[in-house]
N, C-alpha and C positions, 0 to 999 in steps of 0.2 A: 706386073699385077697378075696376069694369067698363070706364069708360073708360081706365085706364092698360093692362089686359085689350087691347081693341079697337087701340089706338095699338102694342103691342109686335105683338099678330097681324097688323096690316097693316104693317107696315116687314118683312119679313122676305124678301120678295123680291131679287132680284143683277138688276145689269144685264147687255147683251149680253157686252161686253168681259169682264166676271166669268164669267160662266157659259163663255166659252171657254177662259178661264184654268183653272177649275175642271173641266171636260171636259179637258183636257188631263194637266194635272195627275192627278187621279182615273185615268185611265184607266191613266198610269203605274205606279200604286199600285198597282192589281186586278191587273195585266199582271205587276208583279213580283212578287206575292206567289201568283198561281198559278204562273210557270211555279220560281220558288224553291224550293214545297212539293212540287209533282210532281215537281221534282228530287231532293230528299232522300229522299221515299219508295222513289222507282224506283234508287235509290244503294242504300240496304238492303235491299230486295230481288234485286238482281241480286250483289251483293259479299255472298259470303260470311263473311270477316271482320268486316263492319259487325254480321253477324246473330248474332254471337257476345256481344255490347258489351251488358251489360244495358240502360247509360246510352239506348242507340238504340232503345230499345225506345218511351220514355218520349219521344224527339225526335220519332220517326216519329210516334206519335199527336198529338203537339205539332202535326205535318205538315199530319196529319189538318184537327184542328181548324182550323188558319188556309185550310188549302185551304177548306176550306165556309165560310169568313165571307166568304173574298175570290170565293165563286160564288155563295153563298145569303143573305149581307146586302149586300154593298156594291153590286152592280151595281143592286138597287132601292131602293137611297139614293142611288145618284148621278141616277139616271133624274127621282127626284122632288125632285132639289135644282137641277138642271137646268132641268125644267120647271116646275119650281113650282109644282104638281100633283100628287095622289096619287090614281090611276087605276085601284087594283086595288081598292077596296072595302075595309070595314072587319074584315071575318073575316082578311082578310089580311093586315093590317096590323098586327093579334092575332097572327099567324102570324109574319110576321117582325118584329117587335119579340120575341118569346118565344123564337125563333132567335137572333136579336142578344145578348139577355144570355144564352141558354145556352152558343152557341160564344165567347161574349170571354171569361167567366169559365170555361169549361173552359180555354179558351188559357193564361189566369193561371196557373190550379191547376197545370195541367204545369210552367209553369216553376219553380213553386216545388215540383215534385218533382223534378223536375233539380234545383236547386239540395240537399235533402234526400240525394240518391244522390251527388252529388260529398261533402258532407260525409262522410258514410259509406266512402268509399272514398279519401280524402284524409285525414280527420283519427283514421279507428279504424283496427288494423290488421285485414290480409288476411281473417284469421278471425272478425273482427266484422262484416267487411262482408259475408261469404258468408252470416254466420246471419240477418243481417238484411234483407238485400236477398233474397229464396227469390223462387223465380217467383210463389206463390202472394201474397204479399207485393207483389211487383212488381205482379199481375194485380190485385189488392184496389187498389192504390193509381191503377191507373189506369182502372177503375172508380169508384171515387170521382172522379175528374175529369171524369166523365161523368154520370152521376148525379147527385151534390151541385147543381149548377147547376139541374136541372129543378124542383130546390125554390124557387127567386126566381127563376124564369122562366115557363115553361109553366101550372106550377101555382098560381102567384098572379096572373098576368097575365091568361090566359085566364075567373078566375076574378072578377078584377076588381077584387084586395083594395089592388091598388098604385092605385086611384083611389077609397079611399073619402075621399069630402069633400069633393073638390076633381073631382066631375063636372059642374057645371056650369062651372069654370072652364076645363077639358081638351074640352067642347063648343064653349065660345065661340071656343079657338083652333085646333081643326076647320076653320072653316071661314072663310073671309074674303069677305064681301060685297063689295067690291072690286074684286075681282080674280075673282069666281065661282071659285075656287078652292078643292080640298078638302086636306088635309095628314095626313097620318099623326103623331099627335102624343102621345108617350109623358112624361107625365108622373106622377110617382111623392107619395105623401104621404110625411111624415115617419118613421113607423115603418118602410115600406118602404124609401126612402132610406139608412137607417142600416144595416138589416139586411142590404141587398144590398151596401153598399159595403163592409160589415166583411168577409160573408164571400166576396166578390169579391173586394178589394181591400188591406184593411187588413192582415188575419189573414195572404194571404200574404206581403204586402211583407216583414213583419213577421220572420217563418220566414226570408224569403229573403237581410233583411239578418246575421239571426245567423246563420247556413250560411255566408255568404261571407266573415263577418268572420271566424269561425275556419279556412277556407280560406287565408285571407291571413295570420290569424298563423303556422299551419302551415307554410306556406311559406317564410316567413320561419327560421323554427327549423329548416325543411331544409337553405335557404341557410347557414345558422351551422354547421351539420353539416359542409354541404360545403367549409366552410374550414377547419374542424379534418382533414379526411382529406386535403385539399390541404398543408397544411402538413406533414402526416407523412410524405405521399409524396413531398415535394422533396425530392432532393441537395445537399446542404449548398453545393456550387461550382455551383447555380444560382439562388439564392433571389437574388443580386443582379442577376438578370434580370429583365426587365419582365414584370408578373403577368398573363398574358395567360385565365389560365383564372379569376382575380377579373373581371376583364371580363366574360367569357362572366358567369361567377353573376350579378354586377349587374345587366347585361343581361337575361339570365332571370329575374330577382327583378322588374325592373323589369316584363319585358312579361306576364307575369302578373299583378301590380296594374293594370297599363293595361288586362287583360283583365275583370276583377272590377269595375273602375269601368266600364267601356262598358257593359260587363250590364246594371249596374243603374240609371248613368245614363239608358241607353236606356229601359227599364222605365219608371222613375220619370219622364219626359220625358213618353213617352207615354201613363201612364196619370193620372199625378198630379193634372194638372188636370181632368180629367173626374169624377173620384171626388170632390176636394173639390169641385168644383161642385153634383155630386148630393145632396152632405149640406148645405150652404148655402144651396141657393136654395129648399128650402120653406120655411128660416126665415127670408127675406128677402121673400116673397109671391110669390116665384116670379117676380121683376122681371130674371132675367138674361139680358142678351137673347140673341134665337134664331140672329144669326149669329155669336155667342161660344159657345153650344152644338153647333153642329156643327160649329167647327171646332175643338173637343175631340176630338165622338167623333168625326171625321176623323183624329185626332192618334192616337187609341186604336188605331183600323183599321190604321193605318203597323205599330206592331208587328208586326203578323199578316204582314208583309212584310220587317219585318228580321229576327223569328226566326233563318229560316234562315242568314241568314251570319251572327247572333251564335253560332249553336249548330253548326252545321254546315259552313260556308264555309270558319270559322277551324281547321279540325279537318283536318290534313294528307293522314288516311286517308279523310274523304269528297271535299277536294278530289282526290283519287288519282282516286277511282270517278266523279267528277262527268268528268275529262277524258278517262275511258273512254268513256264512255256517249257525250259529245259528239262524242267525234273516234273515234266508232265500232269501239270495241274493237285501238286505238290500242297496240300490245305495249309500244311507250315508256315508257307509263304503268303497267305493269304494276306490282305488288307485288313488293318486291325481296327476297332471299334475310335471314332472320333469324337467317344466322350473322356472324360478324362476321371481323376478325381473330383470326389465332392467335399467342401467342408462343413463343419460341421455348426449347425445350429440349436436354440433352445426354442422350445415350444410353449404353449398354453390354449387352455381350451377353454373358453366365452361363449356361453351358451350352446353348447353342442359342439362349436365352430374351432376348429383348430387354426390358433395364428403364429405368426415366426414372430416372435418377441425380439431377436437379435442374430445379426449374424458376423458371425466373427471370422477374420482371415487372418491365419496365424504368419508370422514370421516366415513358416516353411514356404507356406504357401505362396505368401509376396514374391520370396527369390524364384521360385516355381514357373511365375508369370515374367519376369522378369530374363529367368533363362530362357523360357521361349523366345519373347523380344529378340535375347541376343541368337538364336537359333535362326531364326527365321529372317535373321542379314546374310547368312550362307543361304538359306533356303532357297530365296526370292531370287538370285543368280541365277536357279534351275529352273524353277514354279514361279515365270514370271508373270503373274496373274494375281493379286491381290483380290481372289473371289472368297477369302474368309477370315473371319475378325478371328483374335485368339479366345474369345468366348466359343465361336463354332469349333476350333481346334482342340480345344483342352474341355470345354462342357462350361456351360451358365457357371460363371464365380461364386454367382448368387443362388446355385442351385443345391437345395439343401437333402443330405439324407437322411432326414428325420424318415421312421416308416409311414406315418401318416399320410404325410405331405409325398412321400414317393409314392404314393398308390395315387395322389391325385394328376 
C-alpha cells in the first residue's frame, strides 16, 4: 500500500508543453468568470427593473459566490498546478481548501434555489407564489446558502474530522522526495465523503431535477392552452391558411426544453464527475489518480463561469443592461415603452358625452395575445416573478384609440 501511495504521489507532475496549455487555458476560465459575475452584479445594481425581480436576488448572490471562487480559490490552484508546488504553507492551505468547498457548495445551493423560485412562480399561481416567496423567506433561504456550507467546510476541515484515519496517507502525498516538492492535498475519509457530497451535491441535483421536470410539464400544458385559444380565435375563411402562430408555439415549446436541458446538462457535466469521484475513491483506497482529480475540480470551477450566461446572459432584460453598461449608457438600448398596440373602436356622442359603442378585437390582434402567452413560457424561465398580467405587458386590450377618449 505505501508503495502504490509513493508511485501515484510522484507521477503527478505536467510537463512544459502541458502546463502552457493549462496556463492558458486556466487563465481563460478565471478571466471569464470574473469579468461575467461583476457584470451581472453591476447589471442589478445599476437597472432598476432588474432590482425589482425577486429571481435577481438569488442570481446576484449566485454572482457573488462564483466571483470569490474565481478570486479566492482558483488563482491558488492554478499557481500550484502550474508549479508543482504549494508555497504558502499549510494554515493556508486549511484556508483555502475550507473556502473551496464553502463557495462551490454555496454556488450549488443557489442554483437549486433558483430552480425552487421558478417552480413557484411557474407552476403555482400568482397568489401562491407571493405567500411563498416574502422577503423574509427569500432572505432565510439565502442565508441558508451561506451558512449550510461552513458546516463540511470550515468546521470540519480546520477541525480535521475529514482526515480521521487516513493521516498518514494525506502526509505521505504532502510531500514528494523527488521533486522536493510540497502540495496542498485535500483528501476526505469515508463518512466525510458521503456527507459532503449528499449535502453539496446529491440533495440539490435532486430538488433541481424535480423543479424543472414540473417546469417543463407546465409548459407544456400552456403550450396546449395556447392552441385551444388559438383555435377559437381564428376566422373560419382563414384556418386554411398556413399555422404560422403553431410555429411560433413549437418553437417556443421547443426553446424552452433546449433551455431546461442546457441548465441542467451544464450542472450535471460539471459537477457530476467530481462528486461521484469523492464518494468512490475512499472505497477504492484512494487509487484515483491525481490528474483525473483535478481535472474534475477544474471541470467543477468552469460552472462558476457559465452561470452567468446560463442565468443571466439568456435573460433579454439583463442582456438590455449588459449593452448599457458596455456601450456606456447607449439610449438605443434603452428599456422600451410597456404599452403596446391599441385596437380599434367606434364612438358616439349622447349629450355632449362621448361613449365607446363597441369594441372589436380583430383576428390579428387574438394571435397577438396569444403569441405572447406563448412567449412568456420562455420568459418566466428567466423573469421568474409573475408581477404582470399581459394587459400590463402589451397595454389595456380594451384600451381604445379613439382621439377623444385618449385625451381622457
Amino acid at each position: 500500500m505505501e508503495e502504490l501511495d509513493v508511485n501515484v504521489s510522484s507521477s503527478e507532475g505536467f510537463g512544459v508543453a502541458e502546463k502552457i496549455v493549462l496556463l492558458t487555458f486556466i487563465s481563460a476560465v478565471i478571466l471569464m468568470a470574473i469579468l461575467g459575475n461583476l457584470l451581472v452584479m453591476v447589471a442589478v445594481c445599476r437597472d432598476r427593473q432588474l432590482r425589482k425581480i425577486k429571481t435577481n436576488y438569488f442570481i446576484v448572490s449566485l454572482a457573488f459566490a462564483d466571483l470569490l471562487v474565481s478570486v479566492l480559490v482558483m488563482p491558488f490552484g492554478a499557481i500550484e498546478l502550474v508549479q508543482d508546488n504549494w508555497i504558502y504553507g499549510e494554515m493556508f492551505c486549511l484556508v483555502r481548501t475550507s473556502l473551496d468547498v464553502l463557495l462551490t457548495t454555496a454556488s450549488i445551493l443557489h442554483l437549486c434555489c433558483i430552480s425552487l423560485d421558478r417552480y413557484y412562480a411557474i407552476c403555482c399561481q400568482p397568489l401562491v407564489y407571493r405567500n411563498k416567496m416574502t422577503p423574509l423567506r427569500i432572505a432565510v433561504m439565502l442565508g441558508g446558502c451561506w451558512v449550510i456550507p461552513t458546516f463540511i467546510s470550515f468546521l470540519p476541515i480546520m477541525q480535521g474530522w475529514n482526515s480521521i484515519g487516513i493521516i498518514d496517507l494525506i502526509q505521505q502525498r504532502q510531500f514528494n522526495k523527488a521533486s522536493n516538492s510540497t502540495y496542498c492535498i485535500f483528501m476526505v475519509n469515508k463518512p466525510y465523503a458521503i456527507t459532503c457530497s449528499v449535502v453539496a451535491f446529491y440533495f440539490p441535483f435532486l430538488l433541481m431535477v424535480l423543479a424543472y421536470y414540473r417546469i417543463y410539464v407546465t409548459a407544456r400544458e400552456h403550450a396546449r392552452q395556447i392552441r385551444v385559444l388559438q383555435r377559437a380565435g381564428t376566422p373560419a375563411d382563414s384556418r386554411h391558411q398556413p399555422d404560422q402562430h403553431s410555429t411560433h408555439r413549437m418553437k417556443t415549446e421547443t426553446k424552452a426544453a433546449k433551455t431546461l436541458c442546457i441548465i441542467m446538462g451544464c450542472f450535471c457535466l460539471c459537477w457530476a464527475p467530481f462528486f461521484v469521484t469523492n464518494i468512490v475513491d475512499p472505497f477504492i483506497n484512494y487509487t484515483v489518480p491525481g490528474k483525473l482529480w483535478t481535472a474534475f475540480l477544474w471541470l467543477g470551477y468552469i460552472n462558476s463561469g457559465l452561470n452567468p450566461f446560463l442565468y443571466a446572459f439568456l435573460n433579454k432584460s439583463f442582456r438590455r443592461a449588459f449593452l448599457i453598461i458596455l456601450c456606456c449608457g447607449d439610449e438605443r438600448y434603452r428599456r422600451p415603452s410597456i404599452l403596446g398596440q391599441t385596437v380599434p373602436c367606434s364612438t358616439t356622442t349622447i349629450n355632449g358625452s362621448t361613449h365607446v359603442l363597441r369594441v372589436r378585437a380583430t383576428a390579428k390582434y387574438v394571435f397577438q395575445k396569444t403569441a405572447l402567452h406563448s412567449e412568456r413560457i420562455h420568459l418566466l424561465l428567466w423573469r421568474a416573478e409573475p408581477t404582470r398580467t399581459e394587459e400590463e405587458m402589451t397595454g389595456d386590450p380594451l384600451r381604445c384609440n379613439h382621439p377623444q377618449l385618449a385625451r381622457r
